[in-house]
C-alpha positions as CSV (number, residue, x, y, z in Angstrom):
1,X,0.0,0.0,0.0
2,X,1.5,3.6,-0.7
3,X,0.4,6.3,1.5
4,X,1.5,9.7,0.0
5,X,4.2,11.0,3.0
6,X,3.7,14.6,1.7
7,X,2.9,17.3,4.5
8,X,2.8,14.8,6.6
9,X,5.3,16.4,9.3
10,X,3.6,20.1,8.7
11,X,0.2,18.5,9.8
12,X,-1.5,18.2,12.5
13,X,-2.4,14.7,14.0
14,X,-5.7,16.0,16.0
15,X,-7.4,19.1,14.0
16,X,-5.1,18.5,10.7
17,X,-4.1,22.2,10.0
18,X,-1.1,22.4,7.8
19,X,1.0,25.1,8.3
20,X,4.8,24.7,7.4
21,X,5.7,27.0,10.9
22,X,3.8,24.4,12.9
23,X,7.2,22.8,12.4
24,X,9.0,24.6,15.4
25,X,12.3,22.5,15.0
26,X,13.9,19.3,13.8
27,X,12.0,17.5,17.0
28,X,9.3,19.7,18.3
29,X,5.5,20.4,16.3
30,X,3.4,22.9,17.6
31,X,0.0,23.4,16.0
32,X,-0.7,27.0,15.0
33,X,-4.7,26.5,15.5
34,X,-5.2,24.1,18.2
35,X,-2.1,24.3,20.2
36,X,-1.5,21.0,20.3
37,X,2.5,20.0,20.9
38,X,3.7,17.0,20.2
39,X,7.4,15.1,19.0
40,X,7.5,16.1,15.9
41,X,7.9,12.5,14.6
42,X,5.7,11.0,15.9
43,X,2.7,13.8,14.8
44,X,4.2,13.0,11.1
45,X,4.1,9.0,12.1
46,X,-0.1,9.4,13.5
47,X,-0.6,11.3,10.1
48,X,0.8,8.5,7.7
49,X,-1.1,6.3,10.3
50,X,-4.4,7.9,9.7
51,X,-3.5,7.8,5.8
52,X,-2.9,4.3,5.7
53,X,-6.1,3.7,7.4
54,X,-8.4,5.9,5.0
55,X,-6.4,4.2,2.0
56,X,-6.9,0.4,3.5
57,X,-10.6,1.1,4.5
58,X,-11.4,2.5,0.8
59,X,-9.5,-0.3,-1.3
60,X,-11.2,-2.9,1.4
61,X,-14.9,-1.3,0.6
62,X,-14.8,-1.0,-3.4
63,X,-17.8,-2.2,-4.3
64,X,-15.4,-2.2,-7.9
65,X,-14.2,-5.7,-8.3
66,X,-10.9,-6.5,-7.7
67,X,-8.5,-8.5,-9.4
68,X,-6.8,-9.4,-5.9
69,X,-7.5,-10.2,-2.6
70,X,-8.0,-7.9,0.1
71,X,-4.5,-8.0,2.5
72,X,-7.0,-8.5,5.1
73,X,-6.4,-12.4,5.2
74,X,-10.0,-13.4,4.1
75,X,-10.1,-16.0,1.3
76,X,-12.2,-13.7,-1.0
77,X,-13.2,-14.2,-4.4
78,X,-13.7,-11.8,-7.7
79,X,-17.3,-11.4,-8.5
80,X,-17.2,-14.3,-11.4
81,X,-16.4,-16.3,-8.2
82,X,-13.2,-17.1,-9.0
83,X,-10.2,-16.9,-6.9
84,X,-8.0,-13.8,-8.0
85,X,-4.5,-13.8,-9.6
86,X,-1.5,-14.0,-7.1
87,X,0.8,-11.4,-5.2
88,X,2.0,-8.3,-7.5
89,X,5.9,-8.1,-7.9
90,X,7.4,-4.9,-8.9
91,X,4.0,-4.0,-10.1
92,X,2.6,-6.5,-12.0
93,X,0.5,-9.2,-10.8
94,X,2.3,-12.7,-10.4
95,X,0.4,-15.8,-11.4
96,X,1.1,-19.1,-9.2
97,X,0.4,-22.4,-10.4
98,X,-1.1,-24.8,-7.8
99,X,-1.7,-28.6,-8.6
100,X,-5.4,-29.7,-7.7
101,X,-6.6,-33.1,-8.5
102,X,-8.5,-32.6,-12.0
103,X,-6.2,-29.5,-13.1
104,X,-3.3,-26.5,-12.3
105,X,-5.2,-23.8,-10.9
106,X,-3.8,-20.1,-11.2
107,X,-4.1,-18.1,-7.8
């Protein structure tokens, strides 16, 4: 998953003003609007937290079908009902033969 890390250190974790002077030093945020002071580390590491979250919950609720599973462990299925393709390496989806009984299956 790719969460874009931009303003991520100029934002603020609770009320999510960005201001580039919220940013007092190398270690220390201060929020300009809500006052809020924090390590400025780990403010930056709740934002990419939060982003990760919004990014996982909206690829996990597509109602688009997708062509692979959801990294949420669950054995789901593309809407034809069969399983999707396997694992994507250096961004293209990597089909893996399995043997079954009758024929090789692609996951």
């Amino acid at each position: 998953m790719y969460v874009d890390p931009a303003y991520t250190s100029q934002e603020c974790a609770e009320c999510h003003h960005i201001e580039k002077k919220n940013r007092v030093d190398q270690a220390l945020f201060i929020c300009r609007k809500c006052g809020v002071v924090a390590h400025a580390d780990r403010n930056a590491s709740h934002n990419i937290a939060a982003r990760g979250e919004a990014v996982w919950i909206a690829g996990c609720e597509s109602r688009v079908p997708a062509p692979s599973r959801c990294l949420d462990g669950g054995g789901h299925t593309t809407a034809s009902g069969d399983l999707p393709p396997g694992p994507v390496v250096n961004g293209r989806v990597k089909s893996v033969p399995v043997k079954s009984n009758e024929t090789n299956v692609m996951l």
